[in-house]
C-alpha positions as CSV (number, residue, x, y, z in Angstrom):
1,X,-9.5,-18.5,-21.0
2,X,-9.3,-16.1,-17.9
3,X,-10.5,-13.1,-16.3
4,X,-8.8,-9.6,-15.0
5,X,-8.2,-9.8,-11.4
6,X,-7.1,-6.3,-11.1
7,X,-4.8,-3.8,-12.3
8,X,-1.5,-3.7,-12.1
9,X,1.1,-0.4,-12.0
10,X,-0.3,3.0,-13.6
11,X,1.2,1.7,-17.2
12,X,-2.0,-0.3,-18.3
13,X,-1.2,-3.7,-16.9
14,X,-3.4,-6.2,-15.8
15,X,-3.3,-9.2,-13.5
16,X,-5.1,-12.0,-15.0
17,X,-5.9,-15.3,-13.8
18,X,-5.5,-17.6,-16.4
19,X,-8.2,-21.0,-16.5
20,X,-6.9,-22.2,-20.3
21,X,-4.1,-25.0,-20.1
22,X,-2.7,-23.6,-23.4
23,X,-0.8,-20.3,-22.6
24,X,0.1,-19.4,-26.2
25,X,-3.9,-18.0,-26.1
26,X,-2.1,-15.4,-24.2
27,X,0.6,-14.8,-26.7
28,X,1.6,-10.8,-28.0
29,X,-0.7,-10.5,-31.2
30,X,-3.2,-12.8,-30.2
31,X,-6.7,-11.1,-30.2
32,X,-9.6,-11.7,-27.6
33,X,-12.9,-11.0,-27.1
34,X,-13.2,-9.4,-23.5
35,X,-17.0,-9.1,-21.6
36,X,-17.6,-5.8,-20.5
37,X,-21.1,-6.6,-18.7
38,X,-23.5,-8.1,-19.3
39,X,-24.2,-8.0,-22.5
40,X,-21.2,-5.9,-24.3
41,X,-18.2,-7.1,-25.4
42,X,-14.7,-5.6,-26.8
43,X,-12.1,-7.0,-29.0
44,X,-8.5,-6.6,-27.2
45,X,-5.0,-7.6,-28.9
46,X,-2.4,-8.7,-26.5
47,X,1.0,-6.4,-26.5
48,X,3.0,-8.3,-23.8
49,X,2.3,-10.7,-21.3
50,X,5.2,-12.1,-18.3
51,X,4.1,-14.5,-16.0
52,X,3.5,-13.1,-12.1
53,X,3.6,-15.9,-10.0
54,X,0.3,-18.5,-10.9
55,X,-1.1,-15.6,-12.6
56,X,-0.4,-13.3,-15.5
57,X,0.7,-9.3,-16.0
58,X,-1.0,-9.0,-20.0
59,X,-0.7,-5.7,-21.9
60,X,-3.6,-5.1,-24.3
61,X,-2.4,-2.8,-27.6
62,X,-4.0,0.5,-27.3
63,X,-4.3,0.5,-23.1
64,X,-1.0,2.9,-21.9
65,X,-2.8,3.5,-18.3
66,X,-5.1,2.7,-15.9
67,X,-7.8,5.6,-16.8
């Protein structure tokens, strides 16, 4: 679907570059399973997403900063 490129802002935005041809995936509600390593892995729900140029700003529910 896509990976985080980085972070975005101090308000817990990401940058993500997007490899799916179907951007709805990326739609507010939709839930994900992100890899954390290796071998863990954490179920994310998107809150907002805006596009930011050929990439992505996503919002996951529950993420209000960068720490």
């Amino acid at each position: 679907m896509g990976a985080v490129a980085r972070a975005h802002g101090l308000l817990g935005e990401v940058v993500v570059d997007v490899w799916s041809d179907a951007p709805e995936r990326f739609a507010p509600g939709r839930t994900m399973t992100a890899s954390l390593g290796a071998e863990r892995t954490r179920e994310v729900v998107v809150e907002s997403v805006r596009p930011f140029g050929a990439r992505l700003l996503v919002r996951f529910r529950g993420v209000a900063s960068r720490t």
